[in-house]
N, C-alpha and C positions, 0 to 999 in steps of 0.2 A: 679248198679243203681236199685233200687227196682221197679217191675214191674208199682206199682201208681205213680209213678214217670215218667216211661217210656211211659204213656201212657197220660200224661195230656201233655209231652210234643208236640203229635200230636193233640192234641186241643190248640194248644197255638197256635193265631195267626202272633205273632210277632216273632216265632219261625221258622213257615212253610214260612216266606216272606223269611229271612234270607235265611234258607236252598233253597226253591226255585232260589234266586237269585244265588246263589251259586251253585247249579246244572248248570243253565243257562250259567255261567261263565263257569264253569269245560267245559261243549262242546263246546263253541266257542273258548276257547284255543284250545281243542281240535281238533275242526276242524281246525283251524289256523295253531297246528304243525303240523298236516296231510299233507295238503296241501304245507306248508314250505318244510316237508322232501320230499314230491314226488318232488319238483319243483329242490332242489339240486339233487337229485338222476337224474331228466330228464337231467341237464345240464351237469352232469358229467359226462353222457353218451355219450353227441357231444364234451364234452372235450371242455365246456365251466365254466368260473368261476363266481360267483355269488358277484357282489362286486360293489365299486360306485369311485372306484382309480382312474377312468378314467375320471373323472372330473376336475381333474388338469390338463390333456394332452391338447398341442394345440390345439384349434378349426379348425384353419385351413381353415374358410369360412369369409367371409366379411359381415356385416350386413347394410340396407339400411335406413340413420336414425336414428342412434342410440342415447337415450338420455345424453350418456357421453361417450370419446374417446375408441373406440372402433378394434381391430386391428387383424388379422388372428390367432398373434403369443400367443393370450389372451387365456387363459382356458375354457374348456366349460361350468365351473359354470359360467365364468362372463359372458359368451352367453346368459343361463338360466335370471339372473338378468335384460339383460337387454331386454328380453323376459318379466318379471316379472315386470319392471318397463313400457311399450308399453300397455301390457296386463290394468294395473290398470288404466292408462291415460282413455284409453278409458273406462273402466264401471266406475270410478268416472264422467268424462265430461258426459257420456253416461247416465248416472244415472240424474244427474242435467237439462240437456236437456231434455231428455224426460218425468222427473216429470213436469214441467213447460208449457209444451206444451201441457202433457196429463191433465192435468189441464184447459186448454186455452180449449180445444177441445170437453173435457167430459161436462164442464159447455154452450160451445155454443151449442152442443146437447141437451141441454135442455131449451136452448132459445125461445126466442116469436118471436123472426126475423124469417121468415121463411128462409130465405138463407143463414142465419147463422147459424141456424138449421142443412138443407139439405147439404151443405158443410160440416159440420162437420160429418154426418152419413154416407156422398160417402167416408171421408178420414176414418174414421173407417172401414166401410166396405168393404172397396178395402183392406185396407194394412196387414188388420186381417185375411183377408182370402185367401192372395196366400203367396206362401213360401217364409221365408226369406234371402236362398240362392239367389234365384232369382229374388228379390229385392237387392240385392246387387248387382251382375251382371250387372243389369240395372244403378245403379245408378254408376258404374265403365267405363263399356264401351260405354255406351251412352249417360252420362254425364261429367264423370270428366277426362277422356279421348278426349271428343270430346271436351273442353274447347279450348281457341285461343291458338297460339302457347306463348311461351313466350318474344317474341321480337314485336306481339303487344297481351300484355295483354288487357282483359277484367278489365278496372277498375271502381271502384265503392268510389267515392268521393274524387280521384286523393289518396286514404288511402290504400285500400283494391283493390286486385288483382287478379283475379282469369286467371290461366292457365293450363296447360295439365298437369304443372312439379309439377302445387300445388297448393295451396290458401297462400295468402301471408297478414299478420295482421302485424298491427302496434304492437310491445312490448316496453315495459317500458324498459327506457332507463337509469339501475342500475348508476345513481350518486347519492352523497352524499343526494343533495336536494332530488331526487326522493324517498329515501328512509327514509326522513323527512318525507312528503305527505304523501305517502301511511301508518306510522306510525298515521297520524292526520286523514288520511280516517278510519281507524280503529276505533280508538277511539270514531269519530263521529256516526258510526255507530252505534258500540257499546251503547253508552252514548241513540243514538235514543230507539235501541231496548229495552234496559230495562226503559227506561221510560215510552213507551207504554205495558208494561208489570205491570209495579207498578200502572201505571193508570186502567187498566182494572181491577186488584185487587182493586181497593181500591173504597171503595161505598161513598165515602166524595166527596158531589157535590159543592167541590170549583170551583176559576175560573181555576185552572192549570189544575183539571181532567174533565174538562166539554168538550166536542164535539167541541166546538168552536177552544178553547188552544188545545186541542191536533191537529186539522187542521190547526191551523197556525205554533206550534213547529214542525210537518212532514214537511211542506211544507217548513218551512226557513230549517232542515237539511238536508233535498233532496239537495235545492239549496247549501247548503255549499259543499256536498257530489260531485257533478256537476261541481262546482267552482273546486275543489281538483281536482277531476278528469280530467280535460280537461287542467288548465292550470299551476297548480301547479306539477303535474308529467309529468317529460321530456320523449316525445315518441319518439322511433326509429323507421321511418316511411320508409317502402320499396320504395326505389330509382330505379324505372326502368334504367337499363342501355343497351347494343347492342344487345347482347344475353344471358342477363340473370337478374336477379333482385339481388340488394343489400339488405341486412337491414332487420331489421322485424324478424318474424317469420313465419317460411314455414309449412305448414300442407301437406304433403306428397299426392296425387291423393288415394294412397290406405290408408292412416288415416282417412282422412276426408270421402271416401267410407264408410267407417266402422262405424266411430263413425256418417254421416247423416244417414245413412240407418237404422244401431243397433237405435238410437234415435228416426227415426220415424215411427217405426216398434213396440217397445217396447212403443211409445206411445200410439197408437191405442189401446192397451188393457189397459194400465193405464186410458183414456180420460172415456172408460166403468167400471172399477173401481172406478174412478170419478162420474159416472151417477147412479151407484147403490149405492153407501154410500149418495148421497143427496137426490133419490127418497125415500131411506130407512126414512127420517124424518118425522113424521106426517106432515099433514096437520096441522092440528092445532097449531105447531109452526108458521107456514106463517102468520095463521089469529089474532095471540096471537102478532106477531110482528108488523102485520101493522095496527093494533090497535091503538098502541103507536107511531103509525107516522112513524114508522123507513121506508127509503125508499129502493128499494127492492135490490141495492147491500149494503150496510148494515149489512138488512136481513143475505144477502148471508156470509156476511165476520163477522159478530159478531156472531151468532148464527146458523145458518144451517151448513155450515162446520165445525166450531170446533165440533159439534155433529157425524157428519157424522166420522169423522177421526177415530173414533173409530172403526167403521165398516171397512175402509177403509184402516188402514195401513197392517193389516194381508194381503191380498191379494196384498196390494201393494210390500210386503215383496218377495212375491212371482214372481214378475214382476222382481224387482231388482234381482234376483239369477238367472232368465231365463236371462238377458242381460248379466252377466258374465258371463253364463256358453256360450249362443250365439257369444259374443267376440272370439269365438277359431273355428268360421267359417270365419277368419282372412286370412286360410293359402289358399281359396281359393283366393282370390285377391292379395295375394301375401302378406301382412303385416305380417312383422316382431315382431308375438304375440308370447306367451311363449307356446305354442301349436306350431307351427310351428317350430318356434327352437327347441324344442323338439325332433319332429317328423327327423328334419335333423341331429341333434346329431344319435338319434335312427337308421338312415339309416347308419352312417357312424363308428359308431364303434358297430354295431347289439346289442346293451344291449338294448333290447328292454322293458324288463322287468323291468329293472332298471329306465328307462326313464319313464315309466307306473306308477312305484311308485311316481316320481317325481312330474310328472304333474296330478296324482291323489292328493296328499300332496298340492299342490300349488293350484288348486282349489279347494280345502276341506275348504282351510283355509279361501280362500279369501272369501266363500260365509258365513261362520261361523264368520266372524267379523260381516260380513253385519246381517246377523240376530239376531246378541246380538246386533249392537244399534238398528235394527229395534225395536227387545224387548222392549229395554230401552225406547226410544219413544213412541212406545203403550203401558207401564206401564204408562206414566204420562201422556197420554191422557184418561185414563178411570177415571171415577167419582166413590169417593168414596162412599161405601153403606153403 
């Protein structure tokens, strides 16, 4: 290669990225098979072997709760799974709870009520600032522990049941019909949202997109949505019996520990992600809006928060990945998350390593979905320039 040749190519900038990047790679393999060989060389020194075989051997332990039949003689991938399936229960519920609530909370902090104000800043600033091990704890042994026993539950609209064994809800009751319904709640839903989607689009002030029509088409599909809901889906309603309850569905003392405490724990700081993406709006939207009449929840829900969300989902991104990754402070209350199972596999056949891969792989993943659709949703909340 002729020397002017050789030397334009360290003036090329698309040259020096490539090669950089490619230095970059060469050490992190690097250090990667370093690390790889010490880590066999250490193992084959205790005359242990480096491998994941042991995944098909019997588990050997019983699990408490499990979302599908579950038995000793089962392998400890299906342990893992059904670790993996407890584990997402709660930061999917987790997730949706405490967006909703942190919502509810962040906006009455910025309220004119003054007590709905100040409740809303003692429940931020209590929950935000003692730990959340410790709020669990609390909400295990001093509440869902001390519940009545279960032969006289605590009930709540002769429906709902709360006792020491569990929280007991009414579930839908899988016949034919029910799964009519729920097909026809969908659709209605469906059919609502993008109508008011096409309406907010479209600047043609007929009577279908005017203020009026769109509060009476909400209001008759709530009511259908309502109708469906209550008396066209067949509910399986928990039947107290002598000593114990029929029916329904049981939320475990340490589920419902978890997923109330992770929900309003993880809301506290969403309700302040909430308060900083609305105070972030000018002024001058407020005065620009109530100019035009609009009155101030309106305001709030046509113009001041779809603004704010921009501001608001990155950090909220950030919330959502602290409650999954917090979900695996589980195994102190005793639930059966994929960290725990983990940890008992890890004790009982010592591949502790192996197990470390595991449960590093499995919350890699889980947070790495969550941030590509967070992505995808704060892509199409920002305004084109």
């Amino acid at each position: 290669m002729p020397q002017s040749q050789k030397s334009s190519l360290w003036h090329d900038r698309r040259f020096l990225a490539i090669a950089s990047q490619a230095l970059v790679l060469a050490l992190v393999l690097g250090l990667f098979s370093y690390f790889g060989f010490n880590l066999s060389r250490n193992l084959s020194r205790l005359g242990l072997n480096f491998g994941f075989d042991f995944l098909t051997r019997p588990a050997s332990f019983d699990l408490a709760d499990p979302p599908f039949p579950f038995a000793p003689t089962d392998p400890y991938y299906k342990a893992i799974l059904v670790g993996l399936i407890n584990s997402l229960k709660i930061t999917l519920l987790g997730i949706v709870i405490a967006t909703c609530l942190g919502i509810l909370i962040g906006i009455g902090r910025l309220s004119r009520n003054w007590l709905v104000s100040k409740i809303s800043s003692i429940y931020i600033e209590v929950l935000r600032n003692t730990p959340l091990l410790l709020q669990l704890f609390f909400w295990y042994f001093a509440v869902f522990l001390k519940l009545p026993k279960v032969d006289t539950p605590l009930a709540i609209a002769d429906k709902i049941f709360l006792t020491n064994r569990g929280v007991y809800f009414p579930s839908p009751d899988y016949t034919e019909q029910t799964v009519i319904f729920l097909g026809l709640f969908l659709v209605v839903l469906t059919s609502l949202i993008f109508y008011l989607r096409s309406v907010g689009d479209n600047s043609n002030l007929s009577f279908f997109s005017s203020s009026s029509a769109r509060l009476l088409v909400t209001i008759f599909s709530i009511l259908i949505l309502v109708a469906i809901w209550l008396w066209g889906i067949g509910w399986d309603v928990p039947q107290p019996q002598a000593q114990s309850i029929q029916g329904g569905v049981n939320f475990s003392p340490e589920f419902a520990t978890l997923l109330f405490g992770l929900s309003l724990y993880t809301a506290s700081f969403i309700a302040e992600v909430v308060r900083a993406g609305v105070q972030s709006i000018g002024v001058g939207q407020w005065e620009a809006a109530k100019s035009l009449g609009l009155k101030t929840n309106e305001i709030m829900q046509l113009i001041i928060f779809p603004q704010a969300l921009r501001v608001m989902i990155p950090p909220l991104t950030s919330e959502f990945l602290n409650l999954a990754k917090n979900s695996s402070l589980a195994i102190a209350i005793g639930y059966s998350d994929v960290y725990a199972i983990a940890n008992t596999i890890s004790n009982q056949t010592g591949k502790a390593i192996e197990m470390l891969i595991v449960i590093i792989s499995i919350y890699l993943t889980i947070n790495l979905l969550i941030s590509l659709i967070m992505n995808r949703i704060n892509n199409s909340t920002q305004f084109e320039r």
